[in-house]
N, C-alpha and C positions, 0 to 999 in steps of 0.2 A: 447440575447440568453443565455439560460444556458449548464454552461459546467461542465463534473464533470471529476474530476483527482483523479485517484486512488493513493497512497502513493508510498509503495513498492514496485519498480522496475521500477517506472515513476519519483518519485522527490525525492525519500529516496533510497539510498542506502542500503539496507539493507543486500542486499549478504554479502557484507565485512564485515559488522559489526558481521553477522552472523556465515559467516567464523571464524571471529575471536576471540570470543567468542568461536567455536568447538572447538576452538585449544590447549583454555585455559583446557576447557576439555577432552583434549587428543581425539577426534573425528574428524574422518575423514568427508568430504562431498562430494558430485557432484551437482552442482549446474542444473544440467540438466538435475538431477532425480524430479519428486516429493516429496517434504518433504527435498529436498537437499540430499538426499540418508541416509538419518538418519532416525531411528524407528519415531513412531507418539509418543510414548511415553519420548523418549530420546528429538525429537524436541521441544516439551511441556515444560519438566523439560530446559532446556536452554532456551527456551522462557519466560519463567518465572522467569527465572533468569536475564537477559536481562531486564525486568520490574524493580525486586527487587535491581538493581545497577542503573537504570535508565541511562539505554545504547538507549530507544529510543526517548531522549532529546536531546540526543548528537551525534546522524546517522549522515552521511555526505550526502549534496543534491547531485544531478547528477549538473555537470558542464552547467550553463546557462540556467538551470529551472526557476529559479525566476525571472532572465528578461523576461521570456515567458510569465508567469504568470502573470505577473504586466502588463504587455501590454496589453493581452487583456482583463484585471479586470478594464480597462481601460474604454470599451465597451462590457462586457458581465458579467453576474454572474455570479462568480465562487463558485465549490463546489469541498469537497476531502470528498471522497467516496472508506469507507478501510474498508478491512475485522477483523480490527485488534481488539480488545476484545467492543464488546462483542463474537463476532462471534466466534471466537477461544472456545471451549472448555476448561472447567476448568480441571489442572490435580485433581487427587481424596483428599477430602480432609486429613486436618492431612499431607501431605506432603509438606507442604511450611509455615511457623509462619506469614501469612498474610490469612486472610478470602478471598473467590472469591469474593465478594464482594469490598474491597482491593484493592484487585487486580486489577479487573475493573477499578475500578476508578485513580488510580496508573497511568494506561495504558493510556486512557483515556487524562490525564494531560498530562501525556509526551509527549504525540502525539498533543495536541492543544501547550502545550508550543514551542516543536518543530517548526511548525509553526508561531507561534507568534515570538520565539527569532531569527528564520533566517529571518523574514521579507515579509514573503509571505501575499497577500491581503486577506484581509476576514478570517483570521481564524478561525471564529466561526462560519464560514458554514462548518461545516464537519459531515458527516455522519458515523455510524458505522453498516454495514452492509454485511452479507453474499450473500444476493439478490442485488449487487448493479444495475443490468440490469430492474428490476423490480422497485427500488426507483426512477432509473432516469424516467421510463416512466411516474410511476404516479406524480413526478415532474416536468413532464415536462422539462426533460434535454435533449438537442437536440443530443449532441455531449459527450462521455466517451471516456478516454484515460484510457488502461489498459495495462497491459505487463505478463496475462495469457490466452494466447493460448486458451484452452477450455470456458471460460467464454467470449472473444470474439464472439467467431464464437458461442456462443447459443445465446447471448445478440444483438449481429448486427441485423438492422432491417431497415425498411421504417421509423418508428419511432423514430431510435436508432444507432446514425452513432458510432460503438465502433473504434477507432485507437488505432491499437497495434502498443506499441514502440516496435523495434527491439532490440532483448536480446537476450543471449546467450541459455536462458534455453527453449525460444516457438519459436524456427524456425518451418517452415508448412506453408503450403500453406494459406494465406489468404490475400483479398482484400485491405486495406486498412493498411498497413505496415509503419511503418515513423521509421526513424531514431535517430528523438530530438524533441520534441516539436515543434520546430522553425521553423520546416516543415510543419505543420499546416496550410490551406493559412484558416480565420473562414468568 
């Protein structure tokens, strides 16, 4: 069976990181806003900056992801399946000494090395998408683990079993809720 695992908020860390990064910039957050309570323009400029120090090489996993992962890569194919560039939006040019282009590809690496250097299987199955509910079906992916509230409940289907992990930011009613990966029975 294939499985696809979304990045950030499921195996990446990425609040803290994010967090902490704001703080360098003197910016507040809430992690329970969208956008983390930051403008889409102010979140951009620090996501990009984020890129350009190559902070998403070095994000902290969620604690006991990779046992999961390797378990069942054991018996299933695994995919990670993230909204992370291309999908992002580039900020406007002339504001960053890297082409979006760059950038892209910057991004890109750091999120495959990421994988690669903490030891997750299959590295080089990962997708970059904004549809990721729409990649898994025409791939045939049985099962998506996300930890965005609205792309669940549009994505869940007869087709398309989405598990939200439980986070702070998409409490709400919905069906299939887990706490860690390792709650998963596949």
């Amino acid at each position: 069976m294939k499985i696809g695992i979304d990045l950030d908020g499921v195996l990446v860390n990425f609040v803290d990181s994010f967090k902490k990064v704001c703080k360098d910039f003197g910016v507040e957050t809430d992690i329970n806003s969208y956008g983390m309570g930051v403008s889409s323009e102010k979140f951009l400029e620090i996501y990009d900056y984020m890129i350009d120090v190559d902070v998403f090489a070095r994000m902290t996993a969620y604690p006991h992801v990779k046992r999961t992962v390797k378990k069942w890569a054991k018996e299933h194919e695994i995919w990670y399946i993230t909204r992370r560039r291309p999908a992002y939006r580039m900020i406007p040019a002339g504001s960053k000494k890297t082409t979006p282009e760059l950038k892209r590809y910057l991004h890109q690496r750091q999120t495959k090395e990421w994988l690669f250097n903490f030891g997750f299987p299959t590295p080089q199955n990962i997708v970059f998408t904004q549809e990721k509910g729409v990649w898994c079906e025409e791939n045939d992916v049985k099962i998506l683990i996300e930890d965005y509230l609205p792309d669940a409940l549009r994505w869940n289907s007869d087709k398309l079993k989405v598990w939200l992990i439980n986070r702070e930011w998409n409490q709400g009613d919905y069906p299939h809720r887990i706490k860690s990966l390792s709650k998963i029975n596949l």
